[in-house]
KEVO-519819 format. One line per 2 residues: for each residue z, y, x of N, C-alpha, C. Coordinates in nm, 2 decimals, m for minus. Example, Ala and Ser with C-alpha at 12.3 -4.5 7.8 and 13.67 -1.06 7.14 Angstrom:
0.78:m0.57:1.32:0.78:m0.45:1.23:0.78:m0.33:1.32 | 0.71:m0.22:1.28:0.71:m0.11:1.37:0.79:0.00:1.29 .
//
This chain:
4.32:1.15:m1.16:4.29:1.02:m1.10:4.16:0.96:m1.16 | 4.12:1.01:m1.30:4.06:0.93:m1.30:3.91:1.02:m1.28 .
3.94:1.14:m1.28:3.82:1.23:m1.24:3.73:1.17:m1.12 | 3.87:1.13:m1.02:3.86:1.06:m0.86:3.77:0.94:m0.86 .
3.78:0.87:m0.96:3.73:0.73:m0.97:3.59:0.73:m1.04 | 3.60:0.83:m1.12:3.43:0.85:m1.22:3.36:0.90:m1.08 .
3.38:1.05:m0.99:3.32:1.05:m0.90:3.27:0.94:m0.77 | 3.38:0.85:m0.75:3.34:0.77:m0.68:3.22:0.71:m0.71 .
3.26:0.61:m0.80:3.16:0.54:m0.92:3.04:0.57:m0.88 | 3.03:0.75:m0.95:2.88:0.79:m0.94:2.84:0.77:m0.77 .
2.91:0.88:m0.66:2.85:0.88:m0.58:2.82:0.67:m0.51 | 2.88:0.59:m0.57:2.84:0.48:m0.51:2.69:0.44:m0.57 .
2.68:0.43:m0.66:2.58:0.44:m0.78:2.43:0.57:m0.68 | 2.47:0.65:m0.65:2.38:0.77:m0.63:2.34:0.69:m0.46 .
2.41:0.64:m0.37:2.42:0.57:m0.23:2.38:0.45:m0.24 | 2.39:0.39:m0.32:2.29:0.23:m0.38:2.14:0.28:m0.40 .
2.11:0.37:m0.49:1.92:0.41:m0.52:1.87:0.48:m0.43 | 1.93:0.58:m0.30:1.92:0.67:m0.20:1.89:0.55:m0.10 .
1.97:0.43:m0.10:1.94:0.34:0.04:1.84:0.24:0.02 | 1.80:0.22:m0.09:1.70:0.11:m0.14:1.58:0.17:m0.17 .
1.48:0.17:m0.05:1.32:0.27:m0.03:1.28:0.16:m0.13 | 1.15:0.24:m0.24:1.10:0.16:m0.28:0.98:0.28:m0.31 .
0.87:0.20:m0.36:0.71:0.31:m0.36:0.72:0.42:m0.44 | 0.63:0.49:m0.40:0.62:0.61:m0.52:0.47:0.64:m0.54 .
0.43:0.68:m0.64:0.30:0.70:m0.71:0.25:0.76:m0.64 | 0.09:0.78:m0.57:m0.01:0.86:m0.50:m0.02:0.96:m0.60 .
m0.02:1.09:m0.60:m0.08:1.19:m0.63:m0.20:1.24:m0.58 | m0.28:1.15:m0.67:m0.49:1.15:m0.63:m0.49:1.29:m0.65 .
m0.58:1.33:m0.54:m0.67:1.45:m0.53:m0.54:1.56:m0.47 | m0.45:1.54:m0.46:m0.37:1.62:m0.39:m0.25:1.56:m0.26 .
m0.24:1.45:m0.24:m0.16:1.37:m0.14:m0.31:1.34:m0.08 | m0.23:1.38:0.10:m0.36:1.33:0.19:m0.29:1.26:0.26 .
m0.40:1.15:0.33:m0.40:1.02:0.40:m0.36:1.03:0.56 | m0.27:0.99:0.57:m0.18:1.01:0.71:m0.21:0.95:0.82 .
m0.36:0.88:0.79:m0.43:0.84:0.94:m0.54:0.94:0.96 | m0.64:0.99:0.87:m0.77:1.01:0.88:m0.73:1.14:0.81 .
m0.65:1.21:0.73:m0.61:1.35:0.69:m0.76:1.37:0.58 | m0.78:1.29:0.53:m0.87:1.31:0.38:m0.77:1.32:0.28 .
m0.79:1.39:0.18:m0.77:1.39:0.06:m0.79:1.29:m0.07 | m0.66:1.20:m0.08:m0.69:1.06:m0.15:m0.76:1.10:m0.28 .
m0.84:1.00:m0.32:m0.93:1.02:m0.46:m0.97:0.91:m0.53 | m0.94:0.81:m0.44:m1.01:0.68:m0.49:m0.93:0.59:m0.52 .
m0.88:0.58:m0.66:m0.76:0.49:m0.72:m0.79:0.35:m0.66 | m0.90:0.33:m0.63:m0.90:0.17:m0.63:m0.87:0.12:m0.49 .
m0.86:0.21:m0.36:m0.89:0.15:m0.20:m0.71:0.22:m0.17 | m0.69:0.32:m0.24:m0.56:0.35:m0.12:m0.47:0.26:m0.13 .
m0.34:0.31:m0.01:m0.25:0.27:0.00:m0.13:0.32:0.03 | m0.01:0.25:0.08:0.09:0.32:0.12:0.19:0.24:0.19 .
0.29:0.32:0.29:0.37:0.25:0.34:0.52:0.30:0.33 | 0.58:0.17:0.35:0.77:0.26:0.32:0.83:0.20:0.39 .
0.87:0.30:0.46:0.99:0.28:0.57:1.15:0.22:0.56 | 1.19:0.16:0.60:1.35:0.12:0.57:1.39:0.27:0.52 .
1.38:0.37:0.60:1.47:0.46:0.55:1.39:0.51:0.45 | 1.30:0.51:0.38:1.22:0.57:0.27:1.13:0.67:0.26 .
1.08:0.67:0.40:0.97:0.80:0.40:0.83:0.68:0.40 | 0.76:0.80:0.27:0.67:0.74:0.23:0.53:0.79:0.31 .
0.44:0.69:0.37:0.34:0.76:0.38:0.20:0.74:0.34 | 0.13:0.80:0.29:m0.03:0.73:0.20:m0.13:0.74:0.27 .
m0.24:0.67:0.24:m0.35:0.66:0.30:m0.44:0.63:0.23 | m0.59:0.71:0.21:m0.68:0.70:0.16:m0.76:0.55:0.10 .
m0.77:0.43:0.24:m0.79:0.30:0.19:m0.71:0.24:0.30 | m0.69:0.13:0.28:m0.61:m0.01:0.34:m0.63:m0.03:0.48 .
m0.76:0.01:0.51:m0.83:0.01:0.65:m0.75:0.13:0.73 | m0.70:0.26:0.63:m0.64:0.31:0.70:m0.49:0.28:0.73 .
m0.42:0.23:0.66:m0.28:0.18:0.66:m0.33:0.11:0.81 | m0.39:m0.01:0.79:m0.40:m0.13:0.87:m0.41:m0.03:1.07 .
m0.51:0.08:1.05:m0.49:0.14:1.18:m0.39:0.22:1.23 | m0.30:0.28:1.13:m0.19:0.36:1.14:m0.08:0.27:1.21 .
m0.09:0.11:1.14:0.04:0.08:1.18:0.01:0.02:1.29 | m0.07:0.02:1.36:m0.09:m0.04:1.50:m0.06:0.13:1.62 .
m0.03:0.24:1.55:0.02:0.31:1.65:0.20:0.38:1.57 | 0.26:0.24:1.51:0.39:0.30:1.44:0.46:0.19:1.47 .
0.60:0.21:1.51:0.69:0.11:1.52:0.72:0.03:1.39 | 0.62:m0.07:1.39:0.62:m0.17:1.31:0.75:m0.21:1.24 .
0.85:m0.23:1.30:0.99:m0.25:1.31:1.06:m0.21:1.20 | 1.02:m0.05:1.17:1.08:0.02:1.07:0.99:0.02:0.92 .
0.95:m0.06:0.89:0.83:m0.08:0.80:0.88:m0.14:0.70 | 0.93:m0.12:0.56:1.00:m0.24:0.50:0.85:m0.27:0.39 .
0.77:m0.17:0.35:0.64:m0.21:0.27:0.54:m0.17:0.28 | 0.46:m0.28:0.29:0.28:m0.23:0.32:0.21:m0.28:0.18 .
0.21:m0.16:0.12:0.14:m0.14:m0.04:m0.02:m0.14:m0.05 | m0.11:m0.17:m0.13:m0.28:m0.16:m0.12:m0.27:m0.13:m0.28 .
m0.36:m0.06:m0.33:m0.37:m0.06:m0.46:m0.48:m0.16:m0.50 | m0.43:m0.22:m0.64:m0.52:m0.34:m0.66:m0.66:m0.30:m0.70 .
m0.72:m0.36:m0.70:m0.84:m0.37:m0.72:m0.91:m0.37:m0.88 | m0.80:m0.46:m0.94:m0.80:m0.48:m1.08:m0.75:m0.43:m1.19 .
m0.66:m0.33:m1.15:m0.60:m0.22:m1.18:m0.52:m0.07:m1.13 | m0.65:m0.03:m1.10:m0.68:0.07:m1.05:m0.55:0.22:m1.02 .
m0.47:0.25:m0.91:m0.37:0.31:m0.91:m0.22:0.23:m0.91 | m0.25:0.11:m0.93:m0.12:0.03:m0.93:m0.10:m0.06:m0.76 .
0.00:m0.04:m0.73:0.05:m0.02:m0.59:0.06:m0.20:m0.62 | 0.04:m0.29:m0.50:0.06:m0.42:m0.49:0.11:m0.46:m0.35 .
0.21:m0.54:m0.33:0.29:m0.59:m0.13:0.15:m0.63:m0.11 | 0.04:m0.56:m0.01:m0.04:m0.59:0.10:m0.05:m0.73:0.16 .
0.10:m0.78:0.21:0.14:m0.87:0.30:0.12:m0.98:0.21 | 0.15:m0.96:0.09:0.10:m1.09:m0.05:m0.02:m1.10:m0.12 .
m0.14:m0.99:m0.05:m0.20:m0.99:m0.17:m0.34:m1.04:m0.06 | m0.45:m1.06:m0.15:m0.58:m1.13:m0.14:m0.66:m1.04:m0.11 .
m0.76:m0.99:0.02:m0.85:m0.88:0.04:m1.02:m0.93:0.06 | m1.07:m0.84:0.00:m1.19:m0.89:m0.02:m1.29:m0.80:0.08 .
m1.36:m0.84:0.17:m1.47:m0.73:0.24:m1.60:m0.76:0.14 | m1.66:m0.69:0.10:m1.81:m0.70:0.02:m1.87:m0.58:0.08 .
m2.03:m0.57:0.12:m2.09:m0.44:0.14:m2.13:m0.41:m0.01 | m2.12:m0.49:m0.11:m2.10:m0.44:m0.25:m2.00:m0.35:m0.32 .
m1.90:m0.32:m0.24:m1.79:m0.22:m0.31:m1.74:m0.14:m0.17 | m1.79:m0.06:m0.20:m1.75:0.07:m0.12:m1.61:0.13:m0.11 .
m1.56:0.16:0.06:m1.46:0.20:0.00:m1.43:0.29:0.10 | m1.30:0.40:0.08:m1.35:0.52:0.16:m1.38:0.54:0.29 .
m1.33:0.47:0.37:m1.35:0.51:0.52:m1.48:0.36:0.53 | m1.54:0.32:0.45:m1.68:0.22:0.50:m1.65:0.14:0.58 .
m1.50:0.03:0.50:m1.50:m0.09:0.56:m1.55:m0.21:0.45 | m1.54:m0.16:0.34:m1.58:m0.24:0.22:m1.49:m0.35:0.21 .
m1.36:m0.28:0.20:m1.20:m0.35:0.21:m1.17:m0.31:0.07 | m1.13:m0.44:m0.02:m1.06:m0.41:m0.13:m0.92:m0.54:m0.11 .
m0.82:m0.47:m0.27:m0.73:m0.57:m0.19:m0.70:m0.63:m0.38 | m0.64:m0.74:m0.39:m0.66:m0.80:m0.54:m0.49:m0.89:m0.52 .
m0.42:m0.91:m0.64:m0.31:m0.92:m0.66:m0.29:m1.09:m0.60 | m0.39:m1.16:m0.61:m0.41:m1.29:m0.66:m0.55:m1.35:m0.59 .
m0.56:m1.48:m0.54:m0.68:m1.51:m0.49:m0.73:m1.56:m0.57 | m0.73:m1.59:m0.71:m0.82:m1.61:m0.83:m0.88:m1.49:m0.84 .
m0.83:m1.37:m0.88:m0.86:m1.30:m0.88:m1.02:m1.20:m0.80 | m0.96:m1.24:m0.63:m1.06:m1.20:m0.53:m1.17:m1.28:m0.57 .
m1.12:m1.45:m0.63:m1.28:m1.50:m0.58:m1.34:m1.48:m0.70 | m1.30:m1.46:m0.79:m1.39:m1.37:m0.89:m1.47:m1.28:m0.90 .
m1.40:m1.16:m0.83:m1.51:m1.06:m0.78:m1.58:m1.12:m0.70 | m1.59:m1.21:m0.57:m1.65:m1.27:m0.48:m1.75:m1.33:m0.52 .
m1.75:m1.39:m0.63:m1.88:m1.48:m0.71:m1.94:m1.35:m0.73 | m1.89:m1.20:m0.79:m2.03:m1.16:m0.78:m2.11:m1.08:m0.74 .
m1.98:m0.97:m0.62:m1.99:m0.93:m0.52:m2.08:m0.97:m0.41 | m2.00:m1.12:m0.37:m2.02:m1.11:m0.28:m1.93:m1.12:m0.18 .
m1.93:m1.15:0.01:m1.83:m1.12:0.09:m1.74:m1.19:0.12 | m1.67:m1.17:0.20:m1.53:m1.27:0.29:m1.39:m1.24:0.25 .
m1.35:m1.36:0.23:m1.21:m1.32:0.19:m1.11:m1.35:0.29 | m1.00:m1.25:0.28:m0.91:m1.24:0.42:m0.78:m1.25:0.32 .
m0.68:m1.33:0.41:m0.47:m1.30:0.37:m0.47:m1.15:0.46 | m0.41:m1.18:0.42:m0.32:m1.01:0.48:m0.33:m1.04:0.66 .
m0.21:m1.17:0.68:m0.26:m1.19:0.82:m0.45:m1.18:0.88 | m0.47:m1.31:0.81:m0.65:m1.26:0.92:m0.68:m1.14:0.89 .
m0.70:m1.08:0.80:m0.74:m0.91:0.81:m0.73:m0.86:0.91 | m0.53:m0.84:0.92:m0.50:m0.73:1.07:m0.56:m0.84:1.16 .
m0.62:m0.94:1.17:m0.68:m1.02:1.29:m0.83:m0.97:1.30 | m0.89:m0.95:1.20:m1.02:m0.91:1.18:m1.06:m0.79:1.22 .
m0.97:m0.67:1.14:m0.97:m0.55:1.17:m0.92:m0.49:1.32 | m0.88:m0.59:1.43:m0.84:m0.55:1.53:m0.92:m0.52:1.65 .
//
């Protein structure tokens, strides 16, 4: 009986982490970008998206997320990830974060789209960048 009850346990335990999609790390220089099929390189522009059901998919920079999901059933989308700006590789919610266009900072597909945790943050680069700053909403309004 009680063999019965440890396996339950686990398998409940193993059905709780399996249903809760959450990000997983870009593998730079070997994970390619699921709009534009480049090979990610640039810790500071990609991004990534996760599905309710947990399929992950990455993209080179933000610009490419942003066109991907205008041909994906938005619906099934639980996170739209940008890697910050200010620490380079670390995955940030898109939909919360602060995006900066500068023709001062390059980024891969040449929208000169970066994205920053914080709008302190953006307008700091901004003083010396340079450039417009967008929420998440005006962006996909900009980019469209």
């Amino acid at each position: 009986m009680k063999t019965i009850k440890k396996g339950t346990l686990i398998a409940l335990i193993w059905l709780f982490y399996s249903c809760n999609p959450s990000p997983k790390a870009i593998n730079y220089g070997a994970d390619g970008c699921h709009y534009c099929k480049m090979t990610i390189v640039d810790k500071i522009h990609a991004a990534e998206i996760v599905t309710k059901k947990g399929k992950i998919y990455t993209f080179d920079a933000t610009e490419c997320m942003v066109n991907f999901k205008k041909e994906f059933d938005t619906s099934e989308i639980k996170l739209y990830l940008s890697n910050n700006y200010n620490e380079p590789e670390a995955l940030i919610d898109a939909t919360k974060a602060t995006f900066l266009i500068s023709k001062n900072i390059p980024s891969p597909m040449g929208a000169y789209l970066s994205a920053f945790k914080t709008n302190n943050e953006a307008l700091m680069v901004q003083s010396e960048k340079g450039g417009t700053i967008y929420s998440w909403q005006e962006l996909l309004n900009h980019l469209q």
